[in-house]
C-alpha positions as CSV (number, residue, x, y, z in Angstrom):
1,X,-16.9,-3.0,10.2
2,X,-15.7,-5.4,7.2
3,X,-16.1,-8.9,7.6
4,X,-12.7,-10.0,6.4
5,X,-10.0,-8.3,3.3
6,X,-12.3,-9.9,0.8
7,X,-15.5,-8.1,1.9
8,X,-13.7,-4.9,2.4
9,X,-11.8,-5.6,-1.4
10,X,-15.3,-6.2,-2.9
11,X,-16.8,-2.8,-1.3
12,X,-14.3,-0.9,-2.7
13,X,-14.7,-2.6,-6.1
14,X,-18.1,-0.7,-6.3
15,X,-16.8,2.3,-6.1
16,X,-13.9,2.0,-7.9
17,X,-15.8,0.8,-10.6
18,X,-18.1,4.0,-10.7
19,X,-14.8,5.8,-12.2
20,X,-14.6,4.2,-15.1
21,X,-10.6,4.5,-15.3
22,X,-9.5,3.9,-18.7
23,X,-6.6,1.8,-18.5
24,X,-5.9,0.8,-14.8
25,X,-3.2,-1.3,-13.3
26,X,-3.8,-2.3,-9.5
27,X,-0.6,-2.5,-7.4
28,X,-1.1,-4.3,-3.9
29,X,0.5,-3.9,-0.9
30,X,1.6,-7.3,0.3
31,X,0.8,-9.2,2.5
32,X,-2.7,-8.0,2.9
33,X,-3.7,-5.3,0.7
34,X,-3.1,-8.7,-1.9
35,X,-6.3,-9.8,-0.5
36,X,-8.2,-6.3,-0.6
37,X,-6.8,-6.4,-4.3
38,X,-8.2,-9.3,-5.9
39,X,-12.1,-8.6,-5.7
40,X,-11.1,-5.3,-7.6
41,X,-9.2,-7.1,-10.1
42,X,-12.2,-9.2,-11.0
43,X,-14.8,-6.2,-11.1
44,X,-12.5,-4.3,-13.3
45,X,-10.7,-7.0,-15.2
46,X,-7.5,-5.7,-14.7
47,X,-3.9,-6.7,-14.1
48,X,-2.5,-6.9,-10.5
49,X,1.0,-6.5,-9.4
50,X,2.6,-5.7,-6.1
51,X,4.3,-2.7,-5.0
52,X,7.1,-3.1,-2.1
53,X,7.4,-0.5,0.6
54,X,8.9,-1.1,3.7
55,X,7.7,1.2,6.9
56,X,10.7,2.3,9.8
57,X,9.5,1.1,12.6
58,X,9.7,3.3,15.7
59,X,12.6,1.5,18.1
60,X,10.1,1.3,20.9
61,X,7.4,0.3,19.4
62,X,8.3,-1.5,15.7
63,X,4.5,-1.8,14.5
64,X,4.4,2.5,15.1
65,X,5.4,3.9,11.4
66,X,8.4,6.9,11.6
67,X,9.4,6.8,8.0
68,X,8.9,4.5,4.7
69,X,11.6,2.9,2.3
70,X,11.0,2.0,-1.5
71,X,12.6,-0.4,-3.8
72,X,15.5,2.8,-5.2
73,X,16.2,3.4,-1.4
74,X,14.4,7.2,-2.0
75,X,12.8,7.8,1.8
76,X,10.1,9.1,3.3
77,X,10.4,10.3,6.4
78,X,9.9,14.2,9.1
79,X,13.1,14.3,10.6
80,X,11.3,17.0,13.2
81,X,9.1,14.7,14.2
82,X,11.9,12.1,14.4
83,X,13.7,14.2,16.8
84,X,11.2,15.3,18.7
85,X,10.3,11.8,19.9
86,X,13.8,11.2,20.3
87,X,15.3,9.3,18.0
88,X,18.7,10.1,17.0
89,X,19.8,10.4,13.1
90,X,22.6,7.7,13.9
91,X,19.9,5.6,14.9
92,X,17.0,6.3,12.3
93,X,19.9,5.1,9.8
94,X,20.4,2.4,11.5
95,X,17.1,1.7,11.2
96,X,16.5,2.4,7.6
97,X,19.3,0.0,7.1
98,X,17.4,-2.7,8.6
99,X,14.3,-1.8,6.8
100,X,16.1,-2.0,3.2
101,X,16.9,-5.2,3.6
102,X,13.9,-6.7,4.8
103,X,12.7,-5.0,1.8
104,X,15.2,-6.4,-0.3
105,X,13.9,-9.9,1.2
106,X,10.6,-9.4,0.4
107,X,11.3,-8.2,-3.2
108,X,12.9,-11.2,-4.0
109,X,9.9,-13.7,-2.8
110,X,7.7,-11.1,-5.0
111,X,10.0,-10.9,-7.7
112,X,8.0,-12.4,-10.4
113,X,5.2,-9.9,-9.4
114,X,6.8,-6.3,-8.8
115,X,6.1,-3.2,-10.7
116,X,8.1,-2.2,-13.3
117,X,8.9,1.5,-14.1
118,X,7.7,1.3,-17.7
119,X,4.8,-0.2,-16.6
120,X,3.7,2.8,-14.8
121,X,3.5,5.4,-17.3
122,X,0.3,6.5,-18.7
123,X,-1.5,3.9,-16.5
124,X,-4.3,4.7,-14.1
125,X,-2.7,3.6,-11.1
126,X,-4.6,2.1,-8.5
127,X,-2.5,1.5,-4.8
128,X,-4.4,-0.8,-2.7
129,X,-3.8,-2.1,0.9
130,X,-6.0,-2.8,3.9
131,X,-5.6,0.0,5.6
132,X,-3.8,3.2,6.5
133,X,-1.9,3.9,10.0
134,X,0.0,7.0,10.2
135,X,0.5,7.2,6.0
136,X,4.3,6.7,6.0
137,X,4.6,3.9,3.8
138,X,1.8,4.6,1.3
139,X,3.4,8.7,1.1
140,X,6.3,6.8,0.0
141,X,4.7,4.8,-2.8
142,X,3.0,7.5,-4.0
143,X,6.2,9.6,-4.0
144,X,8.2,7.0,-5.9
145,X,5.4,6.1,-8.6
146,X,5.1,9.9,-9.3
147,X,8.8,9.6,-11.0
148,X,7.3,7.5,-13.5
149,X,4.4,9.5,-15.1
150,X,0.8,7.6,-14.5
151,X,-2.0,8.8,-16.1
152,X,-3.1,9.3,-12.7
153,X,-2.6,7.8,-9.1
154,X,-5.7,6.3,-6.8
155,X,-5.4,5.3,-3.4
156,X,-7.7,2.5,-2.5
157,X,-8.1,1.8,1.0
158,X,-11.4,0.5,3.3
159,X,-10.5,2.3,6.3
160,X,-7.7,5.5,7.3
161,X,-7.5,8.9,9.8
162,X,-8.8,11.6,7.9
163,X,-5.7,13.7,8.4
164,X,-3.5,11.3,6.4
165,X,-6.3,10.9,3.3
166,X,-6.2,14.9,3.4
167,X,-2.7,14.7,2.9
168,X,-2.7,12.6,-0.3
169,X,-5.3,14.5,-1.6
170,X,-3.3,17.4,-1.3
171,X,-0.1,15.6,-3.0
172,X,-3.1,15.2,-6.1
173,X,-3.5,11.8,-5.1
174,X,-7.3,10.4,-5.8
175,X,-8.3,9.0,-2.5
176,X,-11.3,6.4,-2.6
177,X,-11.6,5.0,1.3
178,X,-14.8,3.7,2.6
179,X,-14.0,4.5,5.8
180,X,-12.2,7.6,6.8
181,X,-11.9,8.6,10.8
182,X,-11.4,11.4,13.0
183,X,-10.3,8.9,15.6
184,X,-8.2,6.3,14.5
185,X,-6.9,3.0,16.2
186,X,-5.3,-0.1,14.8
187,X,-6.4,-1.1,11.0
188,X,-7.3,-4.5,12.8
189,X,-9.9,-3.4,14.5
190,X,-12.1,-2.1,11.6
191,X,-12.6,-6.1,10.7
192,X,-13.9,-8.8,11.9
193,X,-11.2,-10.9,10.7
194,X,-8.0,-9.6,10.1
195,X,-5.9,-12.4,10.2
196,X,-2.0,-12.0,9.3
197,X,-1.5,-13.6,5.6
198,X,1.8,-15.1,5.0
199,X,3.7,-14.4,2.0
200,X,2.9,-17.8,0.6
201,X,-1.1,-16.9,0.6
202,X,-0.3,-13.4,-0.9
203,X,1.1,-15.2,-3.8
204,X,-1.6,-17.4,-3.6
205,X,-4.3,-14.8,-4.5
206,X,-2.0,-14.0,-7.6
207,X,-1.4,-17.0,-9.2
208,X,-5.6,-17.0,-9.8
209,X,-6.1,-13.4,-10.7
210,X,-9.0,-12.7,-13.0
211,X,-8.2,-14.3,-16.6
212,X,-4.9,-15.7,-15.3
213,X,-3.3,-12.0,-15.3
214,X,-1.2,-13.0,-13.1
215,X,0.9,-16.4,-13.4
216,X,3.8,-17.6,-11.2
């Protein structure tokens, strides 16, 4: 069990840092995989920005992934498994429609801070959050940053099912998790503290990256 999103960053730091990536740019999953982010940032001096995906909640049960949304509107989604827990197309677009503009909301508070597409080319990519669910959102990111051309893509995570790391692994995603399970419950319960950050401490955590990288 980690401590809090700063132990759990600092863990993975280690073993990030036994890569020895060339040129690596870390992307963060706000709010929280900011936190996760920063302790890697300092142990390989690199630059941190944030990458904005926004999960489809299940209408039930918002806080249960069905699909993912990114920045372009490209989606990421099964649409057997979307009917076969009954969720009809009209209302998975409505939905989606709801989802891009929360995103939309968030992109503009993290404006300052989001990827840019020539940014990604070449790099060694590092996608960071606290935690995988189901995988929706983070198959998405992975998807869209593929478009682009890194170097190479690595997923940094403390704690995810094994099914889901599997399944980036087989998209030629680098997977580095700490903590992979064959029985998965909530990400919150793999901490001690797993507080929910607000937008305002995410940015926090950015405006004193290592070496003043990252300035609001």
């Amino acid at each position: 069990m980690f401590n809090d999103r700063t132990h759990a960053g600092q863990l993975l730091a280690e073993k990030l840092a036994a890569r020895n990536l060339k040129n690596p740019y870390i992307l963060a999953v706000p709010r929280g995989g900011v936190a996760v982010a920063s302790p890697i940032a300092a142990k390989l001096q690199a630059k941190i920005g944030v990458l904005i995906a926004k999960k489809i909640g299940h209408p039930l049960n918002p806080e249960v992934a069905i699909g993912a949304i990114m920045p372009d509107g490209s989606l990421v989604h099964d649409n057997q498994y979307i009917s076969g827990i009954g969720v009809k197309q009209e209302n998975f677009d409505q939905l989606a429609a709801e989802a891009r503009k929360a995103l939309d909301e968030r992109s503009k508070v993290y404006e300052a801070m989001i990827v840019k597409n020539h940014e990604v080319k070449g790099r060694d990519i590092i996608i960071v959050d606290d935690g995988i669910a189901t995988g929706y959102t983070m198959h998405a990111a992975v998807k869209w940053l593929q478009k682009w051309n890194p170097a190479s893509i690595t997923v940094a995570v403390p704690v995810a099912p094994n099914d889901v790391t599997g399944k980036l692994r087989q998209a030629q995603v680098e997977v580095v998790c700490i903590d992979e399970r064959d029985v998965f419950t909530a990400v919150g319960s793999y901490y001690k503290d797993f507080s929910e950050m607000t937008d305002q401490e995410a940015l926090e955590y950015h405006r004193f990256a290592p070496n003043g990288i990252i300035r609001l």
